[in-house]
MARKE-676436 format. One record per residue: x, y, z of N, C-alpha, C in turn; residue in three letters. Coordinates in steps of 0.2 Angstrom, whole numbers, plus 5000, padded with zeros to 4 digits. Atoms other than C-alpha are relative to their C-alpha. Last residue first. Layout:
XYZXYZXYZALA ...
This chain:
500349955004473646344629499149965002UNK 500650035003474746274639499650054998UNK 500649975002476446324641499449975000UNK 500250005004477746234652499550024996UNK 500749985001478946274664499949974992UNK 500250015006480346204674499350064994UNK 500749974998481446264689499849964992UNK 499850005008483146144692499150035000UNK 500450005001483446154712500350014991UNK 499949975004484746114725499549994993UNK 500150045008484246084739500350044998UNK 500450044998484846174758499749944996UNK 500650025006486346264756499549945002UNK 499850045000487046324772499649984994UNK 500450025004487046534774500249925000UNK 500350054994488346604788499349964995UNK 500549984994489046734778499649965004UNK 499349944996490446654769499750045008UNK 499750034995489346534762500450015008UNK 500350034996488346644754499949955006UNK 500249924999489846734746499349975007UNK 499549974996490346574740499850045005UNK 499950084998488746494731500550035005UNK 500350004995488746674724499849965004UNK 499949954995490446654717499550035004UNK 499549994995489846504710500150035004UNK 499549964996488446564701500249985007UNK 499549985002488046414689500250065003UNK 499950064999486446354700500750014998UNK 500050035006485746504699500649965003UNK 499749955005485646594718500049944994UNK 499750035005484546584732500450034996UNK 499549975006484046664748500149954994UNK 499750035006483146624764500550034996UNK 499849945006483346714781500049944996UNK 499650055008482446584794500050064995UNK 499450044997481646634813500649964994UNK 499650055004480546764806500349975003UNK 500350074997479246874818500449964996UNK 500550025004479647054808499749935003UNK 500449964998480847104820499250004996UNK 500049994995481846964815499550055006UNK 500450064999481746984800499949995007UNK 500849975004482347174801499549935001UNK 500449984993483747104812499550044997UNK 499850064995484446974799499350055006UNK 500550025002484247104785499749955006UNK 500749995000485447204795499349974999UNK 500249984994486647074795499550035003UNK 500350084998486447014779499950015006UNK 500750015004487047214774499649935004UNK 500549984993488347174789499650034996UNK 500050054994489147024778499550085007UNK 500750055001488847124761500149965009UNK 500749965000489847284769499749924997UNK 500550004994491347174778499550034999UNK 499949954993492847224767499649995005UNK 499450034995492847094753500250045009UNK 500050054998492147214742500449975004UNK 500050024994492147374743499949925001UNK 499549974997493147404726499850015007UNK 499450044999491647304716500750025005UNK 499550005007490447384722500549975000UNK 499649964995489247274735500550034992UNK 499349975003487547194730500450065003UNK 499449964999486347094737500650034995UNK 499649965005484547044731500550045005UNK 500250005005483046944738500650044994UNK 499649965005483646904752500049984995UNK 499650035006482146804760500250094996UNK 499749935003481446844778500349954994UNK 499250025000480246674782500350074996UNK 499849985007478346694786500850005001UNK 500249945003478246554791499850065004UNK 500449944995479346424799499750034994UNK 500450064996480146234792499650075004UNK 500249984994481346304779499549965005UNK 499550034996482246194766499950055006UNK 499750064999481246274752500750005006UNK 499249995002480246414755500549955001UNK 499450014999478446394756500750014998UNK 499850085002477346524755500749965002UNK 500550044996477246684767499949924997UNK 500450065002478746744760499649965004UNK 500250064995479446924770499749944993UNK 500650005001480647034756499749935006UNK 500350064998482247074756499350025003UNK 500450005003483447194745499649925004UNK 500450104997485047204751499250025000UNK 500650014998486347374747499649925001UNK 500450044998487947444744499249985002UNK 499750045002489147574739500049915001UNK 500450085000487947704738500649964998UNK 499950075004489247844739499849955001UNK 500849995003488748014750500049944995UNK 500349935004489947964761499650014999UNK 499549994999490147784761500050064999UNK 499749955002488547714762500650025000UNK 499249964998487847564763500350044997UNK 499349985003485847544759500750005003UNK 499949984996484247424764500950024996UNK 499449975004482947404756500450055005UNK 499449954995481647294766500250054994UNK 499350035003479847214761500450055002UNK 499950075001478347174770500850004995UNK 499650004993478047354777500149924999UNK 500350074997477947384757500250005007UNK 500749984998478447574752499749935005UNK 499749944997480447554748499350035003UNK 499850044995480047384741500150055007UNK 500550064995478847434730500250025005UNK 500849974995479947584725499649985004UNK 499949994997481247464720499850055004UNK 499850064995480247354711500350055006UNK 500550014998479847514700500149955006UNK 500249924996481547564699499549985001UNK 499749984994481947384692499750055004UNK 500150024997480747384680500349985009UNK 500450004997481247524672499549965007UNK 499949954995482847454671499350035004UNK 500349945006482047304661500250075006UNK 501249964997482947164669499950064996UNK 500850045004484547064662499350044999UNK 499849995007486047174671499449974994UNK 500450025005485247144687499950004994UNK 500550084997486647174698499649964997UNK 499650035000487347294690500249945002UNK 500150045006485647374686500749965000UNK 
């Protein structure tokens, strides 16, 4: 939830059982001990995905590392895994995204060999 501070926990757990059942999607943990002190959340996208050119495409759907391992190399070989799961899956392209206003994840994705491809503003409107 420290990750997705916004979402409906229950929802979370549920998602994360999908993921943990789906052969279309990953979950993948770092441990330290017995201390989850990381994980990465990716899923295959059969539509398009911007700034890609292959389908189906691995898209990281969700990383997070605790704050006291950061910086240390667990999100850089989380992506790493994810990399060799896509991979194994027929992918030639990990997506990803982040809100426009997270900087720090704008960094981070950098960091790990990511290149930004657009940049996006989503809309919606109701019809009735």
């Amino acid at each position: 939830m420290q990750l997705w501070p916004d979402e409906d926990t229950e929802g979370v757990r549920k998602e994360m059982v999908r993921a943990t059942s789906s052969p279309d999607d990953v979950l993948i943990g770092c441990k330290d001990g017995k201390t989850l002190v990381g994980f990465a959340q990716a899923g295959l996208r059969h539509d398009y995905v911007e700034g890609t050119s292959s389908s189906p495409v691995a898209y990281l759907e969700g990383i997070f590392v605790l704050p006291d391992y950061r910086k240390q190399g667990v999100a850089r070989r989380l992506v790493e895994e994810v990399c060799t799961w896509g991979r194994d899956k027929g992918c030639t392209e990990l997506g990803s995204d982040a809100h426009l206003d997270n900087t720090m994840s704008h960094e981070f994705h950098k960091a790990v060999g990511f290149t930004e491809a657009e940049r996006l503003a989503t809309f919606v409107k109701k019809i009735t």
